[in-house]
N, C-alpha and C positions, 0 to 999 in steps of 0.2 A: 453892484460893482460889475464892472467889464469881464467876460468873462465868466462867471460866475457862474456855476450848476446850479440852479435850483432844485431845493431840497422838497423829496415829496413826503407829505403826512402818512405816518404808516399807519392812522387809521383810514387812509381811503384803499388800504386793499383787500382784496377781494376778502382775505381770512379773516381781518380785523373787523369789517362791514359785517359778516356772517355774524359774530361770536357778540358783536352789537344787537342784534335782532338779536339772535337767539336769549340771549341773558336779558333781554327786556322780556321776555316770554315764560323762561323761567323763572324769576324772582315775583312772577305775577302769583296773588294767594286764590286761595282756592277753596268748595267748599265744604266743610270737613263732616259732614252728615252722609253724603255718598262715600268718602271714605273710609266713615267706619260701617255704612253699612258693607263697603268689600272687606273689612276686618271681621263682623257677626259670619260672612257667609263661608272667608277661607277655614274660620274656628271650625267652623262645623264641616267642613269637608277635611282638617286634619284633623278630626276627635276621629272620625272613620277608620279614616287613613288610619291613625296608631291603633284601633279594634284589631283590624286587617294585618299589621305585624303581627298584634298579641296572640290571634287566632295560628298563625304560621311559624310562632313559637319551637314546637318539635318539631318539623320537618326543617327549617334553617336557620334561628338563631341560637338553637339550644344544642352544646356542644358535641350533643350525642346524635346531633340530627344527620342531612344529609353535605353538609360542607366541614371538610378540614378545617377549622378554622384556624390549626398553629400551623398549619400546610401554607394555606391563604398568606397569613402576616411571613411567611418566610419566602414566599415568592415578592410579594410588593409591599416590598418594607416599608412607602407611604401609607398604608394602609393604618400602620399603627398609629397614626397621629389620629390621634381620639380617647374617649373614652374605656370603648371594651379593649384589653390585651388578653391574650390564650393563658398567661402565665397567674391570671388570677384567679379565684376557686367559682366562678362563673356558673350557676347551675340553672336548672328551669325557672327557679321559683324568683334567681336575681331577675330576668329577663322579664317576668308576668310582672314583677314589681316597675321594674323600669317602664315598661309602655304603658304600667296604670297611671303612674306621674305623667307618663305624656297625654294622654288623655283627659286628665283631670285638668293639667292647665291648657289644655284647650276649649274646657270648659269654661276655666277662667277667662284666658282673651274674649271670649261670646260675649262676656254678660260684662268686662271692662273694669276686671279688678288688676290691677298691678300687671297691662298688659305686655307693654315692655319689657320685663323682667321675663316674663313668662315665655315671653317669645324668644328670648336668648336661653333660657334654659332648653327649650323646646326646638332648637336650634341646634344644640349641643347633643342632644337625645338624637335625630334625624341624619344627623351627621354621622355618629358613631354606629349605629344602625347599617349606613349603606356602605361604610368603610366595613364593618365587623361581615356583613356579606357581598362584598363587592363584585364579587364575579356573577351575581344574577344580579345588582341593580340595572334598574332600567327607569324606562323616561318619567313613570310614577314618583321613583324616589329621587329623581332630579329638582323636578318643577314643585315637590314639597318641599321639599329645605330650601330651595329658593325662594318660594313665598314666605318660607319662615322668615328667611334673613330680610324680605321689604317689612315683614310687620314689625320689625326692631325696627328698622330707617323710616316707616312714614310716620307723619306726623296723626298716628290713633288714639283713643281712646279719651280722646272730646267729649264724644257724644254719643248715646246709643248706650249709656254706661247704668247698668242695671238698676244701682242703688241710689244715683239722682233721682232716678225715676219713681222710686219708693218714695223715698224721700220730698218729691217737688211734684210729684206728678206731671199736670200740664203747661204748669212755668217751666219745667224742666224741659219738655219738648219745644215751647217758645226761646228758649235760649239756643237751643241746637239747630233750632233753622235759622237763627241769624250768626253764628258759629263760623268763622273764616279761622282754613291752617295756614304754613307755607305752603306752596307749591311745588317746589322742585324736585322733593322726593317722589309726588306723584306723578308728575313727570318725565320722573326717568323710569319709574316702574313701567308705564306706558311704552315708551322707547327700548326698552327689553323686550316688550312683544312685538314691535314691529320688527328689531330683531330675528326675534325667533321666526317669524313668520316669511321673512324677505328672504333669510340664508336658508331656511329648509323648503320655499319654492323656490329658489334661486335655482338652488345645485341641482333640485329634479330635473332642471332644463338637460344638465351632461346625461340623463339616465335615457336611453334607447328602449326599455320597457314603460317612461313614461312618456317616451313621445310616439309611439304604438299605440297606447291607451292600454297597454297588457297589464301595467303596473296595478292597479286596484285589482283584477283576478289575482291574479298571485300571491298577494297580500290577504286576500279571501280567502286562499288556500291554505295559509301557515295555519295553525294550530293557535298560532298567536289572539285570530279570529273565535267568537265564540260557535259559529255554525259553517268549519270550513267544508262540511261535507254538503250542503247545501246548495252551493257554486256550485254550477256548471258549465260546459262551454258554451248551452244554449242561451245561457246570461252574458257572452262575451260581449254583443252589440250594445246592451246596455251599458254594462259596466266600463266599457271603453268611452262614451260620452260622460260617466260621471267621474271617470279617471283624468280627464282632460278639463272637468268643470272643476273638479277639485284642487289641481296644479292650477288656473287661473283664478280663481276665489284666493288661495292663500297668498300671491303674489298682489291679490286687488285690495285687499283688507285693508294694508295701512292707508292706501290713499283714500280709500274711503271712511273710516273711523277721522280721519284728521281734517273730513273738513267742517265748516265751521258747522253751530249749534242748530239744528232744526230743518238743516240742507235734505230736500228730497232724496237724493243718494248716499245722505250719512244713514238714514232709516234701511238704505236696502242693505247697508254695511253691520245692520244690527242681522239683518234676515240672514246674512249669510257668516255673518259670525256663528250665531246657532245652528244655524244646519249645518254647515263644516264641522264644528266640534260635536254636536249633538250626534251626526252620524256617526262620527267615530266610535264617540260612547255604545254604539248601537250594536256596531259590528267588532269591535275589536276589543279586547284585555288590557286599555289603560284606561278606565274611566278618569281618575282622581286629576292627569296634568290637563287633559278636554276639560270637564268640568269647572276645573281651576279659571281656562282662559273665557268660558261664557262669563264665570262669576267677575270679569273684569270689564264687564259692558257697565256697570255700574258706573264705574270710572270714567268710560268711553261716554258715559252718553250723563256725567254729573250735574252740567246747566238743563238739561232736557228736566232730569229729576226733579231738581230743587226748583224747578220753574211749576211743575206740577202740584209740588208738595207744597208750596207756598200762593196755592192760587186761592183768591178772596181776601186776602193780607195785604196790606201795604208793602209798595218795592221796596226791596230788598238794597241795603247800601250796594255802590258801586266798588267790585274787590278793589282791592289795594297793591301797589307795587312795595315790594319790600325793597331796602336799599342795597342788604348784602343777601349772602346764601351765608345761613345759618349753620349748625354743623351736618343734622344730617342732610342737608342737601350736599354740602361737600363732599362728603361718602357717597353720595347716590350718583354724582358725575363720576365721581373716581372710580367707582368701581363699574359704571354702563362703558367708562372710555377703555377700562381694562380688558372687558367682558368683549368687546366689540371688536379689540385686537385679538382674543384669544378665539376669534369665529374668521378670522384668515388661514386657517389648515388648508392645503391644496392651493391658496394661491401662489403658484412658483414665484412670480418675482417678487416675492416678498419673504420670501425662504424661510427659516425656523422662528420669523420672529414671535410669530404665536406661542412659542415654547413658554418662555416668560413669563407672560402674561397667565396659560394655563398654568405654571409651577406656583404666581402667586396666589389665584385663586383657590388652588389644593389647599397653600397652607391655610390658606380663609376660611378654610371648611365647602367651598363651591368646587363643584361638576358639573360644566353643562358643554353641550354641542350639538346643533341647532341642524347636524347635515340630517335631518329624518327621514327615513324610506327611501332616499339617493342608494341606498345598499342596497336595492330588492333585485338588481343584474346580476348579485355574485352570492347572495346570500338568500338565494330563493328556491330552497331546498324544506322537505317534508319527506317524512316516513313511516313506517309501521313497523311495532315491535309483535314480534314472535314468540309465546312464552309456552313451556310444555312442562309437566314434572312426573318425575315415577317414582309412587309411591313405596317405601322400606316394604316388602313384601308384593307389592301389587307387580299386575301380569303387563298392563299398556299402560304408556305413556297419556296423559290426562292434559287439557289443553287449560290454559291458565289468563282469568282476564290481564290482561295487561298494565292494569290500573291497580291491579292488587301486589305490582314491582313498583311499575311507575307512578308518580304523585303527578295528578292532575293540574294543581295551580302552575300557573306562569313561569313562576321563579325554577318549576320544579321542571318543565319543560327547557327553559335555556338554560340549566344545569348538564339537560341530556343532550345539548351541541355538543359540547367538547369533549364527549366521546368519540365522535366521529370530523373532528379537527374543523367543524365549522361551528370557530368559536365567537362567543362573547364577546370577549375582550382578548388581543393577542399572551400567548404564555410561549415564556422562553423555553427555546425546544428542550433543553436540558430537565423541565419541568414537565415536559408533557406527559409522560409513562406513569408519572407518580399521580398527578391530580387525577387520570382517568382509571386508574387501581382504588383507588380515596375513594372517588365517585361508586364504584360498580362496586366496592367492599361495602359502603355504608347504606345502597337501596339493598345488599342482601339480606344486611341484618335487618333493615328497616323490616322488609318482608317476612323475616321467618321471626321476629318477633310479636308479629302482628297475629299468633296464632296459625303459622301456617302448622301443613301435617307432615314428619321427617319426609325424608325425600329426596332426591335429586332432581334441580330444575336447572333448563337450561333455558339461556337469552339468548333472542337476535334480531336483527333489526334489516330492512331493504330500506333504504334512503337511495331520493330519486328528487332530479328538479321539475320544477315549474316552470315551463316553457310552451314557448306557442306551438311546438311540431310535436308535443309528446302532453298534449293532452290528457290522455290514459294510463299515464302513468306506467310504463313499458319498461323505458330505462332507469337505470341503478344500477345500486351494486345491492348485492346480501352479506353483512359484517355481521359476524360472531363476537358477542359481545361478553358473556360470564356463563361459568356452569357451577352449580353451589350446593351444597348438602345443609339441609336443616337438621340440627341435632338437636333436640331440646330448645327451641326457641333461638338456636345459636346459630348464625351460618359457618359454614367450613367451606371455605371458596376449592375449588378443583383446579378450575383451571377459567383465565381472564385471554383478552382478545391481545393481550401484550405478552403470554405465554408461550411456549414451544409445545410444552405436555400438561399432562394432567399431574398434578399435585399427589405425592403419595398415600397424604391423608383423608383421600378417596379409594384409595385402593386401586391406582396405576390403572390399569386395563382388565378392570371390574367388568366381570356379567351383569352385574346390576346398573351398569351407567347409563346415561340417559342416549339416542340416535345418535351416531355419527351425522357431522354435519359438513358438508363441502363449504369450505370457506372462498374457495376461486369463483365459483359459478355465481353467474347475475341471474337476475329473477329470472328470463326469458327460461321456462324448463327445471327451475333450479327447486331442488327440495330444501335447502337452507338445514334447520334444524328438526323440519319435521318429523316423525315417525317410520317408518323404514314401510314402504306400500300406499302412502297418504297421499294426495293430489297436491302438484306443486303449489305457490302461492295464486290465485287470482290473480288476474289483467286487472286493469281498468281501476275505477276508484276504490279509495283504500278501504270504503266503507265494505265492500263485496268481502262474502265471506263463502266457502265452501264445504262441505262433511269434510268431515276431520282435520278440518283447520281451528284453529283458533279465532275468535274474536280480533281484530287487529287495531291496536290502540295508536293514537297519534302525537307527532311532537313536531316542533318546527327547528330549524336549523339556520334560523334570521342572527346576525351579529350579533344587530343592535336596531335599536331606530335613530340611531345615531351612529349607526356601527362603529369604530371602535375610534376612542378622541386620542390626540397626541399631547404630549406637554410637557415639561418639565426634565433634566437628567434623569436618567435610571442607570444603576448599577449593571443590569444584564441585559445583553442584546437579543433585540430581539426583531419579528419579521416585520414589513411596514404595515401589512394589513393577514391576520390568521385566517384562510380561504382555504374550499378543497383544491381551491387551484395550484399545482405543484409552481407553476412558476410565480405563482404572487407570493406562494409560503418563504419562497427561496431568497425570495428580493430582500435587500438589506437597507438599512436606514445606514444613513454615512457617520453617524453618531447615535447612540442609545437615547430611546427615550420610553416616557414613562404613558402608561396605556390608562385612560378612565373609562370607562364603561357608561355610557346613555346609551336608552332607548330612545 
């Protein structure tokens, strides 16, 4: 007709062309012997994984440890959405039983008995785990319950399944290499890593210590590292080309893992898969989520495998295109399309919609946020504690390892941020006095039940950044942190770094108390809390030690590796990011929201 608009097909545009490709791509099968062997290799990295809670049992899941846990659920009342609650009779022995169940069915998913089930239960164990200690989870306890939740959605437990194998022997292995799943689950597992990988090089691009090349020292330097004392800055030249190769590796990875099968640049995409995570494993305190992402080359490289594993065999049928997406692919889109809006945080013109998306993942039992080491400008702080006691009766103060207050592992070191407000995850200021009383009440007792001998001992710490003009470690401040009496295995706290005076039940302004300590003075000259005559603290690295000082122990003062995620309403307001910086602490979100903790 005259006139007439012509009507355009709305599959010729652009979105509808895309979601064509791509859905021919996903419904394509795939073959399910590589992954279950990534099902045999995550079992056995969370059979570890739940050891490594059950071992860390007394110092922070067991309610006598070192975290408030009815403190915890009454500051983040999401927290309770789980398993553990403070309000039930909860002892060591519940805890040792719990992660031996997680364990045991991690043994189960390896060997392919009722793996599904087991991974929702084991699911549910992981989850309540890093809600029941939330304020030290980190990127370890992210990307485990996140692999727990793919091993319920992909399609496992095929092949590789123990008791066929009893059972059938070599016909059994002949069935599993001609073995096709769907695809799409595995698919979007994939698509989570590139993910993770594209938003935490992404945003290193805003970080001015990672386009300096400073970021990897500093990172060397936290406590986080297992040899931060090692670094030096005569390693700066180095370390600054593998800081710069590292931000480019993670940013090249997905293009290179996605092209096609046996491409001479998909092979260097294996090389620097491994070396990326392998190093990390090497130098830093998260082996399990590294580990996690090498043990995903399987997946990355399944036709390369199955092409190896079936050579001298007859070809292999041509996969097949399924028609629809079955259920759990539908989950595996829905929740990659959720995950990928909840990783817009900081993009302004797209304002709180991330909220959402993080609130529905929470109730999902998921926490993730993909910004890693983007924090190391503001959160690139280290220190050393200071520990002295005078023994009931004795004439001088005695210098105290460090290690015999403070707890060595990980969790136990970003425990010891938020005494000095460079915290983990943000805490509503109305909270803060309490959790850091919590904190410094429960390492005294930890201590004077551990055998120590009566006594008055006192704490204190010099925390100081990591930056390119102070090298040596010069500036800081020196914070008084606890003074405490051991009485029979019991502490009787004196007096905390949130106090005016000493506690009476020290006995007020006792001849027997431990050195007065100048709480104003920074290190440059300062005696801190040492011994009245003693040489002030050491310059230079924290390892230096001088007569009549003490040993000087370390800890980091990193967020997060994730530093702190947004999401969801929260009841109390709180600051947009917890920093020693006064005017970042000060800054306010225009609405409350609710804080998850990744490393």
């Amino acid at each position: 007709m005259d006139g007439a608009v012509p009507q355009t097909s709305t599959d010729s545009t652009p979105l509808r062309r895309f979601w064509s490709w791509a859905r021919a791509r996903l419904l394509r099968e795939t073959w399910a012997l590589p992954v279950d062997l990534f099902r045999v290799l995550a079992a056995s990295l969370l059979f570890v994984y739940f050891l490594h809670l059950l071992r860390q049992i007394p110092e922070f899941s067991s309610p006598d440890g070192l975290i408030d846990h009815a403190l915890l659920q009454r500051i983040f009342w999401y927290t309770r959405i789980g398993l553990l609650q403070n309000e039930l009779p909860l002892g060591d022995a519940f805890f040792y039983v719990f992660y031996s169940v997680a364990a045991f069915g991690c043994l189960a998913i390896l060997v392919g008995w009722r793996v599904k089930a087991w991974a929702a239960v084991l699911f549910v164990i992981a989850v309540s785990a890093y809600r029941w200690n939330f304020i030290v989870m980190y990127v370890d306890d992210s990307i485990m319950h996140l692999l727990l939740f793919w091993l319920m959605v992909l399609p496992v437990g095929r092949t590789l399944v123990w008791s066929e194998w009893r059972r059938d022997g070599r016909a059994a292995w002949d069935r599993w290499l001609a073995a096709t799943v769907p695809g799409t689950a595995v698919y979007c597992l994939l698509g989570n890593l590139i993910l993770l990988w594209l938003v935490a090089g992404l945003w290193k691009l805003e970080s001015p210590m990672w386009h300096s090349g400073f970021a990897l020292y500093a990172a060397l330097r936290l406590p986080i590292a297992y040899f931060p004392d090692f670094w030096g800055p005569q390693h700066l030249p180095l370390l600054a080309v593998f800081s710069h190769a590292a931000l480019l590796a993670e940013i090249a990875l997905p293009a290179l893992l996605l092209l096609r099968p046996f491409h001479p640049l998909k092979w260097l995409g294996l090389l620097v898969l491994i070396g990326f995570h392998a190093g990390i494993v090497a130098t830093l305190r998260i082996p399990y989520a590294n580990i996690a992402c090498i043990a995903s080359g399987v997946l990355w490289f399944r036709e390369e495998i199955m092409v190896g594993l079936r050579r001298g065999r007859a070809p292999a049928a041509a996969l097949r295109q399924r028609a629809s997406f079955d259920r759990a692919g539908k989950i595996a889109l829905a929740f990659l399309l959720v995950l990928s809006i909840g990783q817009t945080r900081r993009i302004s013109w797209l304002g709180y919609t991330y909220q959402p998306a993080f609130g529905l993942l929470w109730f999902a039992g998921i926490a993730q946020d993909y910004q890693l080491f983007n924090w190391i400008d503001k959160k690139n702080w280290r220190g050393e504690h200071v520990l002295y006691r005078l023994r009931d009766g004795g004439a001088a103060p005695e210098a105290v390892p460090p290690a015999d207050f403070f707890p060595t592992p990980l969790r136990a070191v970003l425990l010891q941020s938020y005494l000095h407000d460079i915290r983990w995850i943000k805490i509503p200021d109305e909270h803060r006095p309490r959790l850091k009383r919590a904190i410094l009440e429960r390492l005294a007792r930890r201590y004077c039940r551990r055998g120590a001998p009566d006594g008055l001992v006192t704490v204190s710490s010099f925390v100081h950044p990591i930056v390119p003009d102070d090298l040596e470690f010069r500036r800081g401040r020196m914070n008084f942190l606890v003074e405490f009496r051991c009485r029979a295995g019991e502490a009787v706290i004196c007096q905390t770094m949130l106090d005016g005076k000493r506690s009476e039940a020290c006995g007020g302004s006792d001849a027997t108390s431990a050195p007065a300590h100048d709480r104003s003075r920074d290190r440059q000259g300062a005696v801190g809390l040492a011994p009245a005559g003693s040489q002030p603290l050491p310059h230079g690295r924290g390892s230096a030690s001088v007569q009549g000082q003490p040993p000087l122990g370390r800890f980091a003062f990193a967020s997060s590796f994730a530093r702190c995620l947004a999401a969801s309403r929260n009841i109390a307001s709180a600051p947009a990011f917890a920093s020693s910086d006064s005017a970042i602490a000060q800054r306010r979100l225009p609405t409350p929201t609710l804080s998850l903790p990744m490393v």
